[in-house]
Each structure stands twice: as C-alpha cells, then as structure tokens.
C-alpha positions as a printed NumPy array, in Angstrom:
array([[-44.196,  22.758,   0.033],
       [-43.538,  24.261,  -3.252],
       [-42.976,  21.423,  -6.318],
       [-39.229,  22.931,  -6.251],
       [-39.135,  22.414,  -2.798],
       [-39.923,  18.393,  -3.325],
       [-37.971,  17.841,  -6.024],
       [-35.326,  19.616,  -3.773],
       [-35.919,  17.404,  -0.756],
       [-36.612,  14.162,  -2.767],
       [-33.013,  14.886,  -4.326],
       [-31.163,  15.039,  -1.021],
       [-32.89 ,  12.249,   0.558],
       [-32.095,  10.485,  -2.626],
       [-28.147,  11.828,  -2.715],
       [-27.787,  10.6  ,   1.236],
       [-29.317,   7.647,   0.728],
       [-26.736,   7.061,  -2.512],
       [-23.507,   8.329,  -0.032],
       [-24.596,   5.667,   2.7  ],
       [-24.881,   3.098,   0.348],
       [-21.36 ,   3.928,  -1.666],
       [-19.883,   3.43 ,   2.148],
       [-20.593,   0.333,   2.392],
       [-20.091,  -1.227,  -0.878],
       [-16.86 ,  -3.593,  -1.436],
       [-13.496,  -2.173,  -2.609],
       [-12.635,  -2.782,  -6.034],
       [-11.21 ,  -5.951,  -6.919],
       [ -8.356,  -5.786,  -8.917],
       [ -6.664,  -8.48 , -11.218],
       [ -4.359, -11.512,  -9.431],
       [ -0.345, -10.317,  -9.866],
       [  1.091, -11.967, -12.518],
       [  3.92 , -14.127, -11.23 ],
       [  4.997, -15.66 , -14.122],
       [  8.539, -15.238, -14.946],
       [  7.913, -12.829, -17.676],
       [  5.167, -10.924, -15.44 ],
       [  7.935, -10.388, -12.948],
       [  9.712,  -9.664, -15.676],
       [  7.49 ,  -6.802, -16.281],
       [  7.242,  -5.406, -12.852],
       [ 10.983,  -5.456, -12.217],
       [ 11.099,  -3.291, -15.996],
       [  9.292,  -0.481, -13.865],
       [ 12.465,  -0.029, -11.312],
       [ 14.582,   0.028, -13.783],
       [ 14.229,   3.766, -14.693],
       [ 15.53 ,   4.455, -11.304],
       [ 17.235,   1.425, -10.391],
       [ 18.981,   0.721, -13.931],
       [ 18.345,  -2.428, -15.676],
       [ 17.783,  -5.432, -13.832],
       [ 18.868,  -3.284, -11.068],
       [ 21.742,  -2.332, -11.663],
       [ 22.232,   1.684, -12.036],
       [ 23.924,   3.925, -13.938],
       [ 28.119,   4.555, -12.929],
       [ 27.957,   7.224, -10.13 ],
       [ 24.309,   7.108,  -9.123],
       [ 23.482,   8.102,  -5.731],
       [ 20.712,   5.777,  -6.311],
       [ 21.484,   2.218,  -4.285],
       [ 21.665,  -1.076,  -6.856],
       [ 19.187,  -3.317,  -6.288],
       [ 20.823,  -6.603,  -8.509],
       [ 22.37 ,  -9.404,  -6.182],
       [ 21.506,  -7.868,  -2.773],
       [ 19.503, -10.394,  -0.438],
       [ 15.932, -11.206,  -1.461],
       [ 15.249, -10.295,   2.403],
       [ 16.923,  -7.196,   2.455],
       [ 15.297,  -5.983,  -0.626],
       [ 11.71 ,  -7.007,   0.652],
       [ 12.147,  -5.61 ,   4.117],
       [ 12.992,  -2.187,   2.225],
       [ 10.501,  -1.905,  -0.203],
       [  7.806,  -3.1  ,   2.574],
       [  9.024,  -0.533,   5.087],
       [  8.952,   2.131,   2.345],
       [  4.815,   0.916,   1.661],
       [  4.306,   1.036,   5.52 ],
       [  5.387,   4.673,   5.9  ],
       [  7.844,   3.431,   8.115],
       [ 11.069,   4.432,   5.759],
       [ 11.651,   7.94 ,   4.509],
       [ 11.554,   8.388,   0.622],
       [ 11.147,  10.797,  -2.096],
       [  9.041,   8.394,  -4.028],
       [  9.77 ,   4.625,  -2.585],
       [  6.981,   5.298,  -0.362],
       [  4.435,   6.38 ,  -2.844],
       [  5.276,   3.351,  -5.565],
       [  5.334,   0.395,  -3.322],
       [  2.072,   0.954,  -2.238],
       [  0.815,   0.253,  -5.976],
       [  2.436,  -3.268,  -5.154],
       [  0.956,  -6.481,  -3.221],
       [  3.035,  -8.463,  -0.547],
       [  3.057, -11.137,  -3.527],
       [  4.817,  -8.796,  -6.179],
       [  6.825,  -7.147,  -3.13 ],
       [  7.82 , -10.609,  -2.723],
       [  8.702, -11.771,  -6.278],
       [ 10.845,  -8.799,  -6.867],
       [ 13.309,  -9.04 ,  -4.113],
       [ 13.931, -12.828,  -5.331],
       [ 13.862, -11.845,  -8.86 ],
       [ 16.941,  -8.918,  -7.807],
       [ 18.457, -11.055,  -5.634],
       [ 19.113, -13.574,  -8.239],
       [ 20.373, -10.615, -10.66 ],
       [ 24.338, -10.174, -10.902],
       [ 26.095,  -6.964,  -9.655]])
C-alpha cells in the first residue's frame, strides 16, 4: 500500500466509524415550553398571522377563528394536523414544531379568548 492509499483507508475507517457513532448518539434536547402566561402568550402571537389576533381573523377570511371554540376541539385539530392525520397547506408542517404541552396550552388559552 501506497502512503495515499493509508491515509485513504485510515480516513474511511475513520469516517464509518464517526457515521456509526452519530447513529447512536441522543437527540438534541431542547429547552422546557414556557407555560407561563406570557410564554403562552408568545406562542399563541405566532397563529395570529393566520389566525388574527388572539384568534380571531380578519372579516371574510376563509381561514376558521380559533378564539372561544372548545379547548378540546382546538387540541384534537392541531394534534391531528401534527399526526399527518388532517390535510393542510401548512397546519401540518407548524404543529409539529409544537409539544403535546404547548399543543395543550394553546387550545385553553383560545378557548378562553372571546369571538
């Protein structure tokens, strides 16, 4: 073997050695949801440019209000919509960037929300 060819072969054994052990290393962690009132406060702000604010949209939007309907309503929605299992242009995609906690938290915070 040519010193090329070793440095060649040390550098895959090397690289597959590094793949096997990215496998099997933990997922990220990511920071605990903020349930405060003012964190849900926050997360319910990022609906809004759809949804209107505090869920309630725009006069003539084809988009559905989300203020006063029932917490379980809302949450059975938005948690079909992260399970695939409901049809969306881009419910499906954004839910999944939420945990069953925030899921949670949101439908109480726009069922509590007037109409």
């Amino acid at each position: 073997m040519t010193g090329i060819t070793r440095t060649l072969a040390s550098a895959a054994v090397a690289l597959t050695a590094g793949l096997a052990a990215a496998q099997q290393a933990a997922p990220p962690s990511f920071a605990p949801p903020n349930l405060t009132a003012s964190g849900i406060r926050s997360l319910a702000a990022n609906c809004a440019a759809c949804h209107g604010t505090n869920g309630r949209p725009a006069p003539n939007s084809v988009l559905p209000g989300l203020a006063g309907k029932p917490s379980g309503e809302l949450l059975t929605a938005m948690t079909q919509f992260k399970d695939g299992r409901k049809p969306a242009s881009l419910m499906h995609q954004l839910s999944k960037g939420y945990s069953d906690e925030e899921l949670q938290a949101l439908a109480d915070h726009f069922s509590k929300q007037s109409r």
